[in-house]
N, C-alpha and C positions, 0 to 999 in steps of 0.2 A: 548505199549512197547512190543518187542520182547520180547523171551522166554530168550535169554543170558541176557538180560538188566536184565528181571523179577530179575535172579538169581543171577545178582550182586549186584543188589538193596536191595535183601533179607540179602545176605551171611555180608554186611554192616550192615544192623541192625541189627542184630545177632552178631556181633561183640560189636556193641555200647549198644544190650542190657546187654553183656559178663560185658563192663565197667561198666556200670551203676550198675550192682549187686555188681563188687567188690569194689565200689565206696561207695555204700550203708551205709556202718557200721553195716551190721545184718550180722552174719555169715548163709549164702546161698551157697550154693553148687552148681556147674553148672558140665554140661556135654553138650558138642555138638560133634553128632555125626551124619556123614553122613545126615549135613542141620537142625536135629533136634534137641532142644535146652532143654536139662532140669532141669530147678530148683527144689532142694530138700532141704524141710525147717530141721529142726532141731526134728521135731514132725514126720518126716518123709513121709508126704504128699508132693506131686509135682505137678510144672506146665509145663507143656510143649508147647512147641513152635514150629510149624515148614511150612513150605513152602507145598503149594497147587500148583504148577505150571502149570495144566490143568486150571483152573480158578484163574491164579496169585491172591492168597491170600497169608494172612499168616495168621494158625488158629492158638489159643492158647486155650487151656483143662486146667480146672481149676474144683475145686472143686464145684464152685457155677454154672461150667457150661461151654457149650463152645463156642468159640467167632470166626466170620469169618469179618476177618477186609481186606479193599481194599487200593490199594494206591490211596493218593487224590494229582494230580500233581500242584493243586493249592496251597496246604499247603505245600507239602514235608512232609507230612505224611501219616501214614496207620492209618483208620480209621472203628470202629466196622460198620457191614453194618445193625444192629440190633439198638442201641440207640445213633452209632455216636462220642462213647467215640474215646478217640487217643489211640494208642497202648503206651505207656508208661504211661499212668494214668490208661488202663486199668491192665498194671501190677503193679503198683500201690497197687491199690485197692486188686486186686487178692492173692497177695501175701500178704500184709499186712494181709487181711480176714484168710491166710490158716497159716501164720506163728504167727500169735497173737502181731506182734509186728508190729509199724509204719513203712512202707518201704515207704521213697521215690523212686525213682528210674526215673532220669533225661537224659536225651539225650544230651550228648555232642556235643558241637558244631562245 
């Protein structure tokens, strides 16, 4: 994928992870700015999200660590390059861990 593609491909999930938060039912806070995407839980700890475009990733910083996920054009997903999780179960997980409470958080379709 080009580099314009990379970025549209991003600047979309980023968007659908926008819904997915306010979709959630946990009050989570988002801010994106200039591509980078960041959740602040209520505890005041954050995840952030943002675009690698030298090595089209997209990383996510988390408390338990950080994560460099690739896109896989066979799923239509971004996937950890480390255990493979998808990016929406790894925020999942992440946020769940850092806000104390169950977060789904699903990809609209």
């Amino acid at each position: 994928m080009n580099e314009s593609e990379f970025n549209e491909t991003v600047d979309d999930m980023l968007m659908s992870i926008e819904d997915a938060v306010e979709d959630c039912g946990i009050e989570i806070d988002f801010e994106n700015v200039a591509g980078i995407l960041t959740l602040t839980f209520e505890n005041d700890t954050k995840v952030i999200i943002n675009r690698q475009t030298p090595v089209q990733q997209i990383w996510v910083a988390a408390k338990s660590g950080g994560y460099h996920l690739d896109y896989d054009t066979d799923s239509d997903n971004w996937i950890s390059d480390s255990d493979k999780e998808e990016l929406f179960a790894l925020l999942s997980r992440v946020c769940t861990e850092q806000s104390g409470e169950t977060v789904t958080l699903a990809q609209s379709e």
